[in-house]
TORVO-530832 format. One line per 5 residues: number of its first residue (from 1); their letters; for each residue x, y, z of C-alpha. Coordinates in nm, 2 decimals. Each point is the difference from the previous one (the first is absolute). Layout:
REM TORVO-530832
NUM> A> X:Y:Z ~ ... $
END
This chain:
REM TORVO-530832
1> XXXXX> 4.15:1.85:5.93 ~ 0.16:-0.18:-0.29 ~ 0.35:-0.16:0.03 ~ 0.23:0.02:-0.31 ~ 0.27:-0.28:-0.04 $
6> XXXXX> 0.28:-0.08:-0.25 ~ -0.13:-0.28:-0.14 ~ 0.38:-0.17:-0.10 ~ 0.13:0.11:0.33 ~ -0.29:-0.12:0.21 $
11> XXXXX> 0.08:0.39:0.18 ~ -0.24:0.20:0.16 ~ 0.03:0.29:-0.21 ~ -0.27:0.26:0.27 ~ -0.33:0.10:0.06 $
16> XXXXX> -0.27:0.23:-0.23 ~ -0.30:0.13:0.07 ~ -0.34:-0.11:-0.17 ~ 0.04:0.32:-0.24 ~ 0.32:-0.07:-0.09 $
21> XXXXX> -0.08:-0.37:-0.09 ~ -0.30:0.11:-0.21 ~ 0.24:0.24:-0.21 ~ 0.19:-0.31:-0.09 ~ -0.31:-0.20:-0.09 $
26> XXXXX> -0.13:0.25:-0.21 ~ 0.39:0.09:-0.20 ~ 0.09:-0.34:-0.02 ~ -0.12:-0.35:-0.18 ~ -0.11:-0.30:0.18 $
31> XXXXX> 0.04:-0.34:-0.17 ~ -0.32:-0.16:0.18 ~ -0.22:0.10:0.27 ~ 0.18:-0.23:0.26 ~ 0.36:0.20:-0.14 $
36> XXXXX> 0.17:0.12:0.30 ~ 0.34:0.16:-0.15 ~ 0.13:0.25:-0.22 ~ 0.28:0.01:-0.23 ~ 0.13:0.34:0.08 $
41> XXXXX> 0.33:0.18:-0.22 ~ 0.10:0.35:0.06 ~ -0.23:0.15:-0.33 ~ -0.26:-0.22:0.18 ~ 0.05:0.22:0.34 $
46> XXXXX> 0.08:0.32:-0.21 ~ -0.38:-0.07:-0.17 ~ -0.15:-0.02:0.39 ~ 0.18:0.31:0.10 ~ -0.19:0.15:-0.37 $
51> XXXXX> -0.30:-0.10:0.11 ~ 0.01:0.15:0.34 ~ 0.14:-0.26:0.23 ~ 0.07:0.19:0.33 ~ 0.38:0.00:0.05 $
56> XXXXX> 0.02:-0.23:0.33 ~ -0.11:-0.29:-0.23 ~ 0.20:0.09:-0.33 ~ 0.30:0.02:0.23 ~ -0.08:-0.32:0.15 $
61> XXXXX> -0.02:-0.14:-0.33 ~ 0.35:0.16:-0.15 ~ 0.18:-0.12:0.30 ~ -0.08:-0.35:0.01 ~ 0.10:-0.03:-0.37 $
66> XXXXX> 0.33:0.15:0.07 ~ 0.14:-0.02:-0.30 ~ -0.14:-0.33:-0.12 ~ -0.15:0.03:-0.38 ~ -0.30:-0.16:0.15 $
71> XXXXX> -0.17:-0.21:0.29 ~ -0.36:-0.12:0.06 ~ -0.17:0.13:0.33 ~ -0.22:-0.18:0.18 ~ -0.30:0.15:0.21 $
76> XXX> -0.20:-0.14:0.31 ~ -0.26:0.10:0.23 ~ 0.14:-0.06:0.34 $
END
């Protein structure tokens, strides 16, 4: 399973599946092949939910920004 974090609160943020990771990997842009976070903003999670995110990880996503124009996510396998 892959743990998500916010990366400026050091918070676990909760768990996803495999699947659910790989959606992110494929919808979203890495910097490097080491790059372990994602700069996420609500028309970022609205894009994931497009492109058929299952909803237990778009809602993950909308609740940890709460509100917030924007915040980087960190992943790790754990």
């Amino acid at each position: 399973m892959i743990q998500l974090y916010d990366a400026e609160r050091g918070t676990r943020l909760g768990e996803i599946s495999e699947v659910q990771f790989q959606r992110l990997v494929d919808s979203l842009q890495e910097e490097s092949a080491t790059d372990q976070d994602y700069y996420l903003t609500a028309e970022t999670i609205d894009m994931l939910a497009g492109d058929g995110a299952d909803a237990g990880l778009v809602g993950l996503l909308r609740e940890a920004l709460a509100g917030r124009e924007g915040m980087d996510v960190r992943w790790a396998r754990e």
